[in-house]
N, CA, C and O atoms as a GROMACS GRO file, in nm:
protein
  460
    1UNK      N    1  -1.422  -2.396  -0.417
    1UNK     CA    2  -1.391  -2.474  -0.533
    1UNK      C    3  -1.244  -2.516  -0.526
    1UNK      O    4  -1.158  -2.433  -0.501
    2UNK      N    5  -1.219  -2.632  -0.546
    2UNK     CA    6  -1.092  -2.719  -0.496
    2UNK      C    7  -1.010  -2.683  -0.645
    2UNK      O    8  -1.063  -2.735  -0.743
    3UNK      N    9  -0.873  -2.590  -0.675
    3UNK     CA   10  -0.797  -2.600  -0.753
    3UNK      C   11  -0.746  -2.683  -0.807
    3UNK      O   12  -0.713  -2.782  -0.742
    4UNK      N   13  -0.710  -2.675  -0.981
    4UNK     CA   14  -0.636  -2.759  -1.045
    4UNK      C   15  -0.515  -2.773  -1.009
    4UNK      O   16  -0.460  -2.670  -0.971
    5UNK      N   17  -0.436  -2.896  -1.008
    5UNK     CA   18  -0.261  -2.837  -0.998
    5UNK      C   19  -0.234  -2.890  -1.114
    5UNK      O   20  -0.284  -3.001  -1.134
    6UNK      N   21  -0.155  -2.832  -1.216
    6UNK     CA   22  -0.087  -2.852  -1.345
    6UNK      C   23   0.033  -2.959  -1.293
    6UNK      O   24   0.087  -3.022  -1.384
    7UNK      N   25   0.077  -2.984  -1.162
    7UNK     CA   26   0.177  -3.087  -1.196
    7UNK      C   27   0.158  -3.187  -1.108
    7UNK      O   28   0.050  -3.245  -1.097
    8UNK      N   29   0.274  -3.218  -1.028
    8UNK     CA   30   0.287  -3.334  -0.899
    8UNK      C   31   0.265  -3.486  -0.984
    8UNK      O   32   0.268  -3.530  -1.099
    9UNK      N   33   0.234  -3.541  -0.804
    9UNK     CA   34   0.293  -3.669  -0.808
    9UNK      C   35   0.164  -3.751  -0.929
    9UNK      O   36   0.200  -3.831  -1.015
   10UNK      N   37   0.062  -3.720  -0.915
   10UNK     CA   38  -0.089  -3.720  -1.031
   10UNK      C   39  -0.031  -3.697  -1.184
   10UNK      O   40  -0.086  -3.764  -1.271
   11UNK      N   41   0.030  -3.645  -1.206
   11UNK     CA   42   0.007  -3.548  -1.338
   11UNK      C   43   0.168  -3.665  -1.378
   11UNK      O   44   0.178  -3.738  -1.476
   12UNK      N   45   0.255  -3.651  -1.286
   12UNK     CA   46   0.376  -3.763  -1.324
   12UNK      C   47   0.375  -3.884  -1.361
   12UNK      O   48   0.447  -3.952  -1.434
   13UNK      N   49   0.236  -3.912  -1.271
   13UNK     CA   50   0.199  -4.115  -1.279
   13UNK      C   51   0.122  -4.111  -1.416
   13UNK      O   52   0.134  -4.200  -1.500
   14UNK      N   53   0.052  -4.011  -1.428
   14UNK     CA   54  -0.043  -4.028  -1.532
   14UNK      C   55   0.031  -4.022  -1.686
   14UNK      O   56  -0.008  -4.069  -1.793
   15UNK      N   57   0.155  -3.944  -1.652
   15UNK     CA   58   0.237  -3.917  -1.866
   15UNK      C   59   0.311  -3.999  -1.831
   15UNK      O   60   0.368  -4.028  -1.936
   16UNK      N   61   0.370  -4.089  -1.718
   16UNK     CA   62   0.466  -4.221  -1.753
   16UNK      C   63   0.360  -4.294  -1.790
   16UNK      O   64   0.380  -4.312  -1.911
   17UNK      N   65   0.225  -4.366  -1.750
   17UNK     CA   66   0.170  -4.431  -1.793
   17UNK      C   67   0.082  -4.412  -1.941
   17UNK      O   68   0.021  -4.506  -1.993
   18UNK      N   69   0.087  -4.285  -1.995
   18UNK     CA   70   0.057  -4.296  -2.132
   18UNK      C   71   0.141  -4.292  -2.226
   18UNK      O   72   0.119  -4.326  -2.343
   19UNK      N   73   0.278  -4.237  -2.166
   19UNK     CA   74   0.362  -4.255  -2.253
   19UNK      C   75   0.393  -4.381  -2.268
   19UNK      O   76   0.472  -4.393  -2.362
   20UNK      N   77   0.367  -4.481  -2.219
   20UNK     CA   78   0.386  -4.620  -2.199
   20UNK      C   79   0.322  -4.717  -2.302
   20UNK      O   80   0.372  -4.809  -2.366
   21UNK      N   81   0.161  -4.653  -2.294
   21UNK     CA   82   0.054  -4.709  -2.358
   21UNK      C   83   0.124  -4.689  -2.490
   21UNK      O   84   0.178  -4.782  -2.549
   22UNK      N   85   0.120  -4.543  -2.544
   22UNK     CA   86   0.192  -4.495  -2.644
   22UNK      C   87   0.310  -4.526  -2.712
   22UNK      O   88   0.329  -4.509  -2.832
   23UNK      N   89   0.416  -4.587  -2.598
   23UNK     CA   90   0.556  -4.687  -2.674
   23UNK      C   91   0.462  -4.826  -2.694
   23UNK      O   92   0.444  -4.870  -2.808
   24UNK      N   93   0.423  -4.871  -2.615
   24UNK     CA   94   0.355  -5.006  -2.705
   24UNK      C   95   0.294  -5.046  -2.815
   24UNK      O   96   0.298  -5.146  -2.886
   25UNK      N   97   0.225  -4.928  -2.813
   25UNK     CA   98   0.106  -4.973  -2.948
   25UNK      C   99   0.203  -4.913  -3.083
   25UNK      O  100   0.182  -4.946  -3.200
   26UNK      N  101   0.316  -4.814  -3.036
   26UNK     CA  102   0.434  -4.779  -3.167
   26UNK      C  103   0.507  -4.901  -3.175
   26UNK      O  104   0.545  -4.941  -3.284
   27UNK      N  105   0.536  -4.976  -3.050
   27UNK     CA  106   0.629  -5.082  -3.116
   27UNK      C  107   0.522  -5.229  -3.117
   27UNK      O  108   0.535  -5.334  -3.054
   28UNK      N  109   0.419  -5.188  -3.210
   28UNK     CA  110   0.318  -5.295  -3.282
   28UNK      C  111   0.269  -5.376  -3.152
   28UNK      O  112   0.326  -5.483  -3.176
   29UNK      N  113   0.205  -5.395  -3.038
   29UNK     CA  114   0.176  -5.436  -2.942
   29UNK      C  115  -0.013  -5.413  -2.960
   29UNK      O  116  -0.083  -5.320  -2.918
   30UNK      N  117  -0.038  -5.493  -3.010
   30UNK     CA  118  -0.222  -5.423  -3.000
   30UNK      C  119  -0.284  -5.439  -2.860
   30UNK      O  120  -0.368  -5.357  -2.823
   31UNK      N  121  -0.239  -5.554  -2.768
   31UNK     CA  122  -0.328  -5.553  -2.667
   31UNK      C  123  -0.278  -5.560  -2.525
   31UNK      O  124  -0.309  -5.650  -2.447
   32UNK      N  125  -0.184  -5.441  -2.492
   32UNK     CA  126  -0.102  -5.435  -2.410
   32UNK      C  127  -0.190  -5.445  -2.275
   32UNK      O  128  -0.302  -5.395  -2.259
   33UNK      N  129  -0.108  -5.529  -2.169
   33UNK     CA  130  -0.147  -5.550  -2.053
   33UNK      C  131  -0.110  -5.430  -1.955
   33UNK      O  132  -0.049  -5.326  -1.974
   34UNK      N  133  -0.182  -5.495  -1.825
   34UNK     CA  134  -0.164  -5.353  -1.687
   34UNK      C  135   0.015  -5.404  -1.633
   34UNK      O  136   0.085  -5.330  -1.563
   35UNK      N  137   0.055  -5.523  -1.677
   35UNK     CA  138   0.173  -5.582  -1.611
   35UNK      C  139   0.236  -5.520  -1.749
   35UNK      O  140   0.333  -5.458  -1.704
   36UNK      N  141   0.238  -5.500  -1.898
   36UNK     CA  142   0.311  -5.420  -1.979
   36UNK      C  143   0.340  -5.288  -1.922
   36UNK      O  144   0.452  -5.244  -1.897
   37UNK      N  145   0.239  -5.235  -1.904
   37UNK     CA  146   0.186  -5.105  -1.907
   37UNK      C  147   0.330  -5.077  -1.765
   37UNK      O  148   0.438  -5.018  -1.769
   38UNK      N  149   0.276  -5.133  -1.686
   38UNK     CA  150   0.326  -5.104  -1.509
   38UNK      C  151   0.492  -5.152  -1.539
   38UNK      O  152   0.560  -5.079  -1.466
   39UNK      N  153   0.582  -5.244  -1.616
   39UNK     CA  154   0.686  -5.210  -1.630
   39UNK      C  155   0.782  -5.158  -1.685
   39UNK      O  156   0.900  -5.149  -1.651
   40UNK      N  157   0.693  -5.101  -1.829
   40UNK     CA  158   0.732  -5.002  -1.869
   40UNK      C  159   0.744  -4.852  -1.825
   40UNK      O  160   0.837  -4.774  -1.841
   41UNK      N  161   0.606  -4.835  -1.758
   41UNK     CA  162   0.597  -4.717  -1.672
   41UNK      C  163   0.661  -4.688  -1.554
   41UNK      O  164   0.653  -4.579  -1.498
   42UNK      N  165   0.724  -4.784  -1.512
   42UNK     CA  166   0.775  -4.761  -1.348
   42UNK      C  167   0.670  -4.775  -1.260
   42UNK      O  168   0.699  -4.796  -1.142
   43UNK      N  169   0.558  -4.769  -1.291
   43UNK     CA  170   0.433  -4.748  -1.253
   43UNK      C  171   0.361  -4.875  -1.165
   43UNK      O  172   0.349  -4.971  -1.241
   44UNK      N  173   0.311  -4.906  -1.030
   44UNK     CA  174   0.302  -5.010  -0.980
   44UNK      C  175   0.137  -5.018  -1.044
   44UNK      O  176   0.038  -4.946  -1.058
   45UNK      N  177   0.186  -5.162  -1.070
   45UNK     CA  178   0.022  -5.206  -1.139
   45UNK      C  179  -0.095  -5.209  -1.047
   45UNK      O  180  -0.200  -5.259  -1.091
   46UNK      N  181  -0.092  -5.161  -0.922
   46UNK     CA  182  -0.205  -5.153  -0.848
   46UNK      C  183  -0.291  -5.005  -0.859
   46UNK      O  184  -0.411  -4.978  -0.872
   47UNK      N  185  -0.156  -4.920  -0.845
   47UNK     CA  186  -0.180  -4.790  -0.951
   47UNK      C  187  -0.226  -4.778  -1.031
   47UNK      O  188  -0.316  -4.694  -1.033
   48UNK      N  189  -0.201  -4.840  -1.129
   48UNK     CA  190  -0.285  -4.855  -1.228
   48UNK      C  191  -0.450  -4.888  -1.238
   48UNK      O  192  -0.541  -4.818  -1.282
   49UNK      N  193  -0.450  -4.984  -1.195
   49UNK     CA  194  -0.571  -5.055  -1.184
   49UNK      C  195  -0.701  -4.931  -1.056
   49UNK      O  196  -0.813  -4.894  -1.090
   50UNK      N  197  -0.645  -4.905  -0.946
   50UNK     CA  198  -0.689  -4.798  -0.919
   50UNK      C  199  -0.729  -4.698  -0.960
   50UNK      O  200  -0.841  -4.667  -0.919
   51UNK      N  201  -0.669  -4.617  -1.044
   51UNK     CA  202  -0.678  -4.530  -1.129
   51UNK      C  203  -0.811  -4.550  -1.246
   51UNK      O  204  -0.912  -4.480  -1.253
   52UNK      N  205  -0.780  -4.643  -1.313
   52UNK     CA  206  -0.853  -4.638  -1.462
   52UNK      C  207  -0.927  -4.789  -1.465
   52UNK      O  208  -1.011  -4.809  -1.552
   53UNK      N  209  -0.895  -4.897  -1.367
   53UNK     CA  210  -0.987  -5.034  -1.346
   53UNK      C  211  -0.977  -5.094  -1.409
   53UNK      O  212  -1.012  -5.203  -1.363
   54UNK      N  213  -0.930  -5.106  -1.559
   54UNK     CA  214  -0.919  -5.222  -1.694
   54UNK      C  215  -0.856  -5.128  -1.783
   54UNK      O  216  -0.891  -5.011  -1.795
   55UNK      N  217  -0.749  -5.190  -1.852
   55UNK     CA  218  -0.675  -5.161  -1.939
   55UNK      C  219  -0.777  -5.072  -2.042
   55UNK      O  220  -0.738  -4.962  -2.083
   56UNK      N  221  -0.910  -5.127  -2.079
   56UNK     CA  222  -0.969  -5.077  -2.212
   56UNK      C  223  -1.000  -4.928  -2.158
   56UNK      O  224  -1.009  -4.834  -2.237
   57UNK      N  225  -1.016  -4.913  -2.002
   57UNK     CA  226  -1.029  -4.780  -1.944
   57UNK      C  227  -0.911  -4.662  -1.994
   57UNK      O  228  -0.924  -4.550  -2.042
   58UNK      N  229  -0.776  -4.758  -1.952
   58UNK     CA  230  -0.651  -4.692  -1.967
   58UNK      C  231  -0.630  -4.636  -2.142
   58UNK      O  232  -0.551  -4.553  -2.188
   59UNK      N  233  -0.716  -4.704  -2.197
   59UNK     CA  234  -0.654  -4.697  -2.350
   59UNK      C  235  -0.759  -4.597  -2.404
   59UNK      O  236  -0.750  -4.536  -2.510
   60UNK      N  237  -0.850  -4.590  -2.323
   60UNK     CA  238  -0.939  -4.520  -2.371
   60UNK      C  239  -0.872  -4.359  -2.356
   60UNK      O  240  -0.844  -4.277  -2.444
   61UNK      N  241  -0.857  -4.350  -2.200
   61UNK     CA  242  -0.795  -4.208  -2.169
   61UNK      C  243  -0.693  -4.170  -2.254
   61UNK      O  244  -0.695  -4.060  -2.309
   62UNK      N  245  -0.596  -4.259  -2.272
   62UNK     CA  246  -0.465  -4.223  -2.364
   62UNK      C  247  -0.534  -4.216  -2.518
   62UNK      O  248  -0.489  -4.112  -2.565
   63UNK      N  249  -0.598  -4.260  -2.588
   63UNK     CA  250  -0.679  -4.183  -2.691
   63UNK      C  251  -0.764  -4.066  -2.689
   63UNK      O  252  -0.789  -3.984  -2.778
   64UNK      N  253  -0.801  -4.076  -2.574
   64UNK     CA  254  -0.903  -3.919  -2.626
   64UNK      C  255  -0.826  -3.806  -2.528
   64UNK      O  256  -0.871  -3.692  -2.518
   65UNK      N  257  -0.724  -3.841  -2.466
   65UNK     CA  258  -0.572  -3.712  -2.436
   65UNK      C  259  -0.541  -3.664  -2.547
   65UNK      O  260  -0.540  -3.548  -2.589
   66UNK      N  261  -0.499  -3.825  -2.625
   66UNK     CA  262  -0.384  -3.769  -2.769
   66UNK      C  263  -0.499  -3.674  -2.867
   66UNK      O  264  -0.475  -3.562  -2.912
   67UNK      N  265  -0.629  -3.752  -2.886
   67UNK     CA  266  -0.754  -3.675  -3.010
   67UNK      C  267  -0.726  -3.518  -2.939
   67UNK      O  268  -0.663  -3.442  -3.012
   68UNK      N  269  -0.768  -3.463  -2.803
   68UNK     CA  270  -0.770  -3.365  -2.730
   68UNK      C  271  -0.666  -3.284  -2.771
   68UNK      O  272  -0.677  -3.169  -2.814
   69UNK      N  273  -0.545  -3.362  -2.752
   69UNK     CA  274  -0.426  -3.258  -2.746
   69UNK      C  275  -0.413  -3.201  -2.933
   69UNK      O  276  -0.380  -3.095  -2.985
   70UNK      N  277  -0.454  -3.326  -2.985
   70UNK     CA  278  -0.400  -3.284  -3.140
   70UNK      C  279  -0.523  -3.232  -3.234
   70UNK      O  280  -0.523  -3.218  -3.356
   71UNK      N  281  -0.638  -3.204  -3.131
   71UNK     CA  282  -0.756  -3.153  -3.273
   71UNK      C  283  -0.850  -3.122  -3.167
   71UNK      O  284  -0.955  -3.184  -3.180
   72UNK      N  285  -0.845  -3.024  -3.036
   72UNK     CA  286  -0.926  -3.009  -2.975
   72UNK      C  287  -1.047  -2.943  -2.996
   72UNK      O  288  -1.057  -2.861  -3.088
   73UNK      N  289  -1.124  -2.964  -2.935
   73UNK     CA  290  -1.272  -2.926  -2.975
   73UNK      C  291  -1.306  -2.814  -3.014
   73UNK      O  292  -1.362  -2.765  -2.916
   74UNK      N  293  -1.310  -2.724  -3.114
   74UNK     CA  294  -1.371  -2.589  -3.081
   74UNK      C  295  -1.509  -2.559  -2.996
   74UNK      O  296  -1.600  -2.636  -2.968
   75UNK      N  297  -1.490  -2.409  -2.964
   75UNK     CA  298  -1.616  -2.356  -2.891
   75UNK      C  299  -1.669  -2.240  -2.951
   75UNK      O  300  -1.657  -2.142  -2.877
   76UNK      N  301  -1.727  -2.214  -3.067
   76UNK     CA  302  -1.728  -2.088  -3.164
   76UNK      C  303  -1.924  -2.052  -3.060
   76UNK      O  304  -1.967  -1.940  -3.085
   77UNK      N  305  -1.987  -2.110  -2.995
   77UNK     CA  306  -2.131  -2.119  -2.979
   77UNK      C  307  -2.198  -2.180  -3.044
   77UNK      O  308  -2.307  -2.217  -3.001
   78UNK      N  309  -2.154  -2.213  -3.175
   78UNK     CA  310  -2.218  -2.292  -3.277
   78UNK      C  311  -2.229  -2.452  -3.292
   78UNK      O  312  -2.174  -2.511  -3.385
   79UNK      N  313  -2.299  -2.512  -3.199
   79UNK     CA  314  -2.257  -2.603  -3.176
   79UNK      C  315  -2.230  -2.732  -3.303
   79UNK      O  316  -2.138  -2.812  -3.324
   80UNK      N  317  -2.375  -2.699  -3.377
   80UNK     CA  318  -2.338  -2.776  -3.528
   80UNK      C  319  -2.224  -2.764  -3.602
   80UNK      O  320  -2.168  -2.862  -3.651
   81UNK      N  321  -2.181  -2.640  -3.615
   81UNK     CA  322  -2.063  -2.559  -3.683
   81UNK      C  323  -1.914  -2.660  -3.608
   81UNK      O  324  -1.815  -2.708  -3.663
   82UNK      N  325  -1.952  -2.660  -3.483
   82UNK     CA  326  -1.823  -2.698  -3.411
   82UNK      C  327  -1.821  -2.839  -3.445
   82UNK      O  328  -1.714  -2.875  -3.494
   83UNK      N  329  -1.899  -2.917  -3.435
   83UNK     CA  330  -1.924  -3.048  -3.442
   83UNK      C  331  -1.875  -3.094  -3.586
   83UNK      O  332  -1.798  -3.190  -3.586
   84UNK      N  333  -1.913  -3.035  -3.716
   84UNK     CA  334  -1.865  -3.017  -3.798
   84UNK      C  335  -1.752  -2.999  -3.834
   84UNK      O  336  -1.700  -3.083  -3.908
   85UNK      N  337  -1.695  -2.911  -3.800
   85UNK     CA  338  -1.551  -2.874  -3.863
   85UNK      C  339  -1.477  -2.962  -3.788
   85UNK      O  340  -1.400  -3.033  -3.852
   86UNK      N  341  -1.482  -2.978  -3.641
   86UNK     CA  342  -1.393  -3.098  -3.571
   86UNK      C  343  -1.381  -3.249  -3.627
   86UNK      O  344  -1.270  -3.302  -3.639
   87UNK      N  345  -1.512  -3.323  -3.664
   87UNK     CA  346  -1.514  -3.428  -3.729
   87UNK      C  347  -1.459  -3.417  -3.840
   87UNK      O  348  -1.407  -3.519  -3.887
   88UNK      N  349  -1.452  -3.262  -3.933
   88UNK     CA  350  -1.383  -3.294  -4.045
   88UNK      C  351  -1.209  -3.277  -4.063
   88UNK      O  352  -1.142  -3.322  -4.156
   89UNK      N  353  -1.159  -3.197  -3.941
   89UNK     CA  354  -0.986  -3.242  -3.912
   89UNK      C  355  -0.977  -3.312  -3.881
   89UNK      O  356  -0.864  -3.353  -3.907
   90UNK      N  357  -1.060  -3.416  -3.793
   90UNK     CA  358  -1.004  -3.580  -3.737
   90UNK      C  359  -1.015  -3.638  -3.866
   90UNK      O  360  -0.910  -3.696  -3.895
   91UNK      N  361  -1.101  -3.645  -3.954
   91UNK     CA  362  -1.119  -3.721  -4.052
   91UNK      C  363  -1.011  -3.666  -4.139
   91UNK      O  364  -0.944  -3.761  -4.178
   92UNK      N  365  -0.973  -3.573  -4.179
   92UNK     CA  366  -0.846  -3.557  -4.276
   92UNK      C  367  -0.755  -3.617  -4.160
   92UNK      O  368  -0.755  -3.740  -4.177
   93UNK      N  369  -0.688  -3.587  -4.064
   93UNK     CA  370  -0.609  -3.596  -3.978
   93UNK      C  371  -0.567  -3.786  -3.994
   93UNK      O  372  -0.463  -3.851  -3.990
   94UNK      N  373  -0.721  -3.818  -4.014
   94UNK     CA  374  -0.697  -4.002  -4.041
   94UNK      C  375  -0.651  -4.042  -4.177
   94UNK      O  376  -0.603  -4.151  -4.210
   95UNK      N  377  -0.669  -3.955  -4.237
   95UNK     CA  378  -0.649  -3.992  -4.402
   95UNK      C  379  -0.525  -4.004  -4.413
   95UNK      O  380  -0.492  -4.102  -4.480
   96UNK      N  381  -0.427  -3.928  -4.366
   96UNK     CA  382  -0.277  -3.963  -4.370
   96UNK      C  383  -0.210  -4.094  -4.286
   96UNK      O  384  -0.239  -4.166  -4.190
   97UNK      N  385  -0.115  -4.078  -4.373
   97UNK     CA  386  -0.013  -4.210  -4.328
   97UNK      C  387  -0.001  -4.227  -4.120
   97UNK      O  388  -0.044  -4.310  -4.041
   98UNK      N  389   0.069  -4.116  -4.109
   98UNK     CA  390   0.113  -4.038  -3.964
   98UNK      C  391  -0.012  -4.065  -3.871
   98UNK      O  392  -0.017  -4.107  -3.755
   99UNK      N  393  -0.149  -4.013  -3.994
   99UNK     CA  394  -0.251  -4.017  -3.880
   99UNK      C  395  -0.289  -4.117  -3.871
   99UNK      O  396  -0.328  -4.130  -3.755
  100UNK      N  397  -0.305  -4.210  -3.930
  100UNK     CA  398  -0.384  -4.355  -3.889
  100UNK      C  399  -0.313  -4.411  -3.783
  100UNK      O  400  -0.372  -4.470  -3.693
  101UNK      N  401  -0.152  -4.395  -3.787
  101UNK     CA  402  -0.045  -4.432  -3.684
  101UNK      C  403  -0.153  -4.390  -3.538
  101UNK      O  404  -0.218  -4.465  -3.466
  102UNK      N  405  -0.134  -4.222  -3.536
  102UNK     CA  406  -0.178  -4.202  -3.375
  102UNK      C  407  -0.303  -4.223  -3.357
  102UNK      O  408  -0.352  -4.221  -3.244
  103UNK      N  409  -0.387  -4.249  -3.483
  103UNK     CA  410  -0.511  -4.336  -3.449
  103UNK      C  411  -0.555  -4.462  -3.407
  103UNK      O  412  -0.665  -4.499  -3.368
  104UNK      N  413  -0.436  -4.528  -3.424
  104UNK     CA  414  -0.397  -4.652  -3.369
  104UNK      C  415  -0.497  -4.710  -3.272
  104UNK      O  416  -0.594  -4.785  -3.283
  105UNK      N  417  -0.442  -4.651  -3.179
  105UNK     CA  418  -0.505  -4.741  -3.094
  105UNK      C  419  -0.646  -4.702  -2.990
  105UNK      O  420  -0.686  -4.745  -2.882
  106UNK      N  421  -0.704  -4.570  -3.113
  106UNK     CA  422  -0.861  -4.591  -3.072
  106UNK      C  423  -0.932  -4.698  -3.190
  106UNK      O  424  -1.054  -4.711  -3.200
  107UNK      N  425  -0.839  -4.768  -3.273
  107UNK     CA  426  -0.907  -4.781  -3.406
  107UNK      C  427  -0.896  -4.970  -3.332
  107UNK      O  428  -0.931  -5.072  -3.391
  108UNK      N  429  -0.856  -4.962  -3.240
  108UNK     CA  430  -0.830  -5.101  -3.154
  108UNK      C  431  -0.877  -5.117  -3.048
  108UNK      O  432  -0.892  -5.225  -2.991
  109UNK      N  433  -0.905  -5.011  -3.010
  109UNK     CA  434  -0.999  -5.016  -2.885
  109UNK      C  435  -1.060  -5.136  -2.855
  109UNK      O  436  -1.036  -5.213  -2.762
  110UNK      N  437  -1.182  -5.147  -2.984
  110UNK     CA  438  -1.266  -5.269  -2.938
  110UNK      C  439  -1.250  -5.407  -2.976
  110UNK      O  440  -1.341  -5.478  -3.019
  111UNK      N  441  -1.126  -5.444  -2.958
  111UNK     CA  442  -1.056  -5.543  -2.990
  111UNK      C  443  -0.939  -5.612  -2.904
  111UNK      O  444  -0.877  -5.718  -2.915
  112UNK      N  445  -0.937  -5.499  -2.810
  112UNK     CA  446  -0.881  -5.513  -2.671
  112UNK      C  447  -1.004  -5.617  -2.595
  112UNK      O  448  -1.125  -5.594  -2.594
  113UNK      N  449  -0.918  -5.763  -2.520
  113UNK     CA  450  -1.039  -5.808  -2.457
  113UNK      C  451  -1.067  -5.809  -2.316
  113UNK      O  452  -0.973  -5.813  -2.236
  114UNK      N  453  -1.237  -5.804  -2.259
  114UNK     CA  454  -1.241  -5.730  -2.131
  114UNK      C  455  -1.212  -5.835  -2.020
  114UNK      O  456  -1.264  -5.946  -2.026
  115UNK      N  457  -1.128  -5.802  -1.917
  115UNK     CA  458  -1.065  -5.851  -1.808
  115UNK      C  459  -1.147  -5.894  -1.719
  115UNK      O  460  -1.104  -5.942  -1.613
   0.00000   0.00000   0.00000
C-alpha cells in the first residue's frame, strides 16, 4: 500500500492554487479563469489544467476542502444520525453573515461556464 505524504512539491501546488481560488472569489471575482488562477498562484496553467481539467473541477475541490476542513463529516456508525447533524451545521454555518461568504463559491458553482 503506497503511503500518504502530508507535504512536498503536490501538497505546495495544490494550497497555492486554492488559496488563489479563495483570494478571488474574496475579492468579488465569480468566474475566475485557469490564466487567473495560474498567475496568482505562481502556478503554470498547464498544471493546472492537468491536475483538475476545467476550472468548475478546480472550484469544486476548493469547496468541498474548505466544507471538509470547516464541518467535517462525522462517523458516530449512525449513518442517518451523521447525515443529519452534518447538514444541520452546514445549514446554521450558512445562516450567518461569515458563512454565506465561505459559501461563496459552492453557491456559484453552477454558474461558472463550461470550457
Amino acid at each position: 500500500m503506497a503511503e500518504t505524504r502530508p507535504g512536498g512539491r503536490t501538497a505546495r501546488t495544490r494550497a497555492a492554487v486554492h488559496n488563489a481560488v479563495r483570494e478571488l472569489f474574496a475579492e468579488g471575482q465569480d468566474q475566475p479563469s485557469v490564466r487567473e488562477v495560474s498567475e496568482r498562484s505562481g502556478v503554470h496553467e498547464v498544471t493546472i489544467y492537468r491536475r483538475w481539467g476545467r476550472i468548475e473541477s478546480l472550484v469544486l475541490d476548493v469547496a468541498v476542502t474548505q466544507l471538509n476542513e470547516e464541518a467535517p463529516f462525522p462517523d458516530s456508525g449512525d449513518l442517518r444520525r451523521d447525515l443529519l447533524g452534518w447538514a444541520h451545521a452546514v445549514a446554521g454555518q450558512v445562516k450567518t453573515r461569515e458563512g454565506t461568504e465561505k459559501q461563496r463559491p459552492r453557491l456559484l458553482l453552477p454558474r461558472i461556464p463550461r470550457a
